[in-house]
C-alpha positions in Angstrom: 9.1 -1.3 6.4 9.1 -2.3 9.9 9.4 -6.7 10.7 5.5 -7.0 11.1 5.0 -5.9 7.4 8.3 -8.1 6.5 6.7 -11.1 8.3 3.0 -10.2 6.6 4.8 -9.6 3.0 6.1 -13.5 3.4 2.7 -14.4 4.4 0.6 -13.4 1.7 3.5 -14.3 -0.9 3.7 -17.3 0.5 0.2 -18.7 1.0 -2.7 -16.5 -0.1 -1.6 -14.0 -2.6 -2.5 -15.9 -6.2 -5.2 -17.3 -7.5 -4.1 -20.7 -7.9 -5.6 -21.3 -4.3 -9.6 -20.2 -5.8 -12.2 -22.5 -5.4 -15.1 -23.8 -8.2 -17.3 -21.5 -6.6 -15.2 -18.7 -6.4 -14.0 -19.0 -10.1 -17.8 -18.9 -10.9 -18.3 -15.8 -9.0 -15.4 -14.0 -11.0 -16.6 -15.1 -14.4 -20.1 -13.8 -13.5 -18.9 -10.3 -12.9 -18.8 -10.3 -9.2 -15.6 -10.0 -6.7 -14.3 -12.9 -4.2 -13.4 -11.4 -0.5 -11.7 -13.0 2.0 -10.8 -11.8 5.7 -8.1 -12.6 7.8 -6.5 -11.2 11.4 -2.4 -11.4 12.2 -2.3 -11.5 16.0 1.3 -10.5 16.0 4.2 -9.6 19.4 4.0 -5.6 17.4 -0.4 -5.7 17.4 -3.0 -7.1 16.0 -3.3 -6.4 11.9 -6.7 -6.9 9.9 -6.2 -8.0 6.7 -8.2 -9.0 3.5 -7.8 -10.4 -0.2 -9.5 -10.0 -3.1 -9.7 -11.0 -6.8 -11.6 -9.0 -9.6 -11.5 -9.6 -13.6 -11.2 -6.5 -15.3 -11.8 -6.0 -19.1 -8.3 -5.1 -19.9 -5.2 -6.8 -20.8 -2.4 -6.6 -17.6 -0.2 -4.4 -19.4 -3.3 -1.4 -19.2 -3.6 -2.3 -16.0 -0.3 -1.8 -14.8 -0.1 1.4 -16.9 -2.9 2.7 -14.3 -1.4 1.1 -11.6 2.0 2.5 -12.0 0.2 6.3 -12.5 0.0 8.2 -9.7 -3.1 10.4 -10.2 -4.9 7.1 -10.8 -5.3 6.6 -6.7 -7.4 9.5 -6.1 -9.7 7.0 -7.9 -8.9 3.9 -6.4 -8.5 4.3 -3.3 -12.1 4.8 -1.1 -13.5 8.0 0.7 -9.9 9.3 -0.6 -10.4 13.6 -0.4 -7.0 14.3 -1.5 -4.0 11.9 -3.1 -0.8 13.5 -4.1 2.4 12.8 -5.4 5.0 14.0 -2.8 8.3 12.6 -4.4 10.0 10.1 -6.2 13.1 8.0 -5.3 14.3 5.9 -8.4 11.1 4.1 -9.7 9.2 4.1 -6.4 6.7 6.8 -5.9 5.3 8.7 -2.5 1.6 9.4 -2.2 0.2 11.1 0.5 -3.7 10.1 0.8 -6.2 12.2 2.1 -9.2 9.8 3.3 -12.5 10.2 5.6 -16.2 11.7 5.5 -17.4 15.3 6.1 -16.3 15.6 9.8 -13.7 13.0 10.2 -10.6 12.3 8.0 -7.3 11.0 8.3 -4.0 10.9 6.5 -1.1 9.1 5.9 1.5 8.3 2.9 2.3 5.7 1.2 5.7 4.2 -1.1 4.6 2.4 -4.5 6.5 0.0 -6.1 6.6 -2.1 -9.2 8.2 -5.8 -8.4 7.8 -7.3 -11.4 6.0 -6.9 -14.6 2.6 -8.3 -12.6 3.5 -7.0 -8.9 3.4 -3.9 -7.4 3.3 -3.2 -3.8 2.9 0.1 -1.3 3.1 0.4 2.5 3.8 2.9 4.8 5.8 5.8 4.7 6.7 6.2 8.6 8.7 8.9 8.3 6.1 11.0 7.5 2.9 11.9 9.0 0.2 9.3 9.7 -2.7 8.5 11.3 -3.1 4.8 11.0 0.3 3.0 12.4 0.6 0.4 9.7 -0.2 -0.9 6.0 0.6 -3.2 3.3 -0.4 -4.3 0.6 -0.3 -5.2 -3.0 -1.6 -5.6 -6.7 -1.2 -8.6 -9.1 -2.3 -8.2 -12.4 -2.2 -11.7 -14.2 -3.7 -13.1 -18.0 -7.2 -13.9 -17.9 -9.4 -15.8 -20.6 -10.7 -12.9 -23.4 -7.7 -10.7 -23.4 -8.5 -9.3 -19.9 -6.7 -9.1 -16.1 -7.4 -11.5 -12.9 -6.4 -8.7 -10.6 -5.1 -10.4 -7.4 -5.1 -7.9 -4.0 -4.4 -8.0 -0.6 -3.8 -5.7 2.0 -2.8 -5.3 6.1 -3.7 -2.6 8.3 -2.4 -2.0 12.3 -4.4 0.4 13.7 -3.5 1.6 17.2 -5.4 1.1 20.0 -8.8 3.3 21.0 -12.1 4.2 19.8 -11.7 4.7 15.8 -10.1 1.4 16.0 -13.1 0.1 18.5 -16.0 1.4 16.7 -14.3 1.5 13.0 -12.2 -1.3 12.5 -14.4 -3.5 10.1 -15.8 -0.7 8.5 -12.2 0.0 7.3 -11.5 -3.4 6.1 -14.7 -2.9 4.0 -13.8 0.1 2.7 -10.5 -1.2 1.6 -11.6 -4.7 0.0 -13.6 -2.4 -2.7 -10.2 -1.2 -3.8 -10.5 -4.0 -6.7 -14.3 -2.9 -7.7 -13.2 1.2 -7.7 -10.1 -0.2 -10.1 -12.1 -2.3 -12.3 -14.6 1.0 -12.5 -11.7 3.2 -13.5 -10.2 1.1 -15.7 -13.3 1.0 -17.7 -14.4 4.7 -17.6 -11.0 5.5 -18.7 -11.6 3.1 -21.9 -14.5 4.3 -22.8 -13.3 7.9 -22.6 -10.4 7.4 -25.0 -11.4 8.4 -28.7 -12.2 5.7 -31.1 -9.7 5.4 -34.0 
């Protein structure tokens, strides 16, 4: 993980990353159901990054949230517009997953190292040493205890995207796409519960 990611990895630790930092407002929106978004640009000496956070409760305790989290199959469904998403090899407890992502005539991919930090962290970035098509990314999961038994899911995530036109004509649109990370989770979270047997 190149300094940029180092430097953006501080950042969000640091200042943005939990949810003591949430407003009334935005605690209301949470309890209602809905997700809080918030946008953000790193005009670094490496490039400019986009970045975003965002905060979800899910009906689940943290430690089935994690489970999924820490499951590699489970990005296929969490990760948007993703075609393809597979394991391509381990290295102690991190995984690799190369991600397959676009529409019907433009795609891109690029893979990515998971990790769990601690029993509520787990972060993924880039895996440079392998093919990509966007130069950058970070990011990260929190899942902490929530009121009812179930998960304030914390995210946050940094893209660089090299200059041209897919960054020109894209770049926002990718942002958006990656801030409903927390929504596709929350969705697979529950259709996996209510696809277990009842005992």
């Amino acid at each position: 993980m190149g300094s940029v990611f180092l430097f953006a990895a501080l950042f969000f630790l640091g200042h943005s990353s939990y949810a003591a930092g949430l407003s009334a407002e935005e605690k209301k929106t949470l309890q209602q159901g809905g997700i809080v978004k918030r946008t953000f640009d790193l005009d670094l000496p490496q490039g400019d990054c986009i970045g975003g956070l965002a905060y979800v409760i899910i009906p689940a305790q943290p430690k089935e949230v994690m489970a999924i989290l820490l499951e590699p199959a489970s990005y296929a469904h969490i990760f948007p517009l993703t075609q393809e998403a597979t394991l391509v090899g381990r290295e102690g407890d991190d995984f690799f997953i190369t991600l397959r992502q676009g529409g019907r005539t433009v795609s891109g991919e690029y893979t990515v190292r998971a990790r769990r930090e601690s029993a509520s962290l787990v972060r993924f970035w880039l895996d440079p040493s392998r093919p990509h098509d966007i130069d950058d990314v970070w990011g990260y999961f929190r899942a902490d205890p929530a009121e009812g038994g179930k998960t304030l899911l914390s995210y946050g995530a940094l893209l660089h995207l090299e200059m041209g036109l897919i960054k020109f004509l894209f770049q926002e649109k990718i942002r958006s796409y990656a801030l409903e990370i927390p929504a596709l989770l929350r969705g697979y979270v529950e259709e996996r519960r209510l696809a277990k047997p009842e005992r």
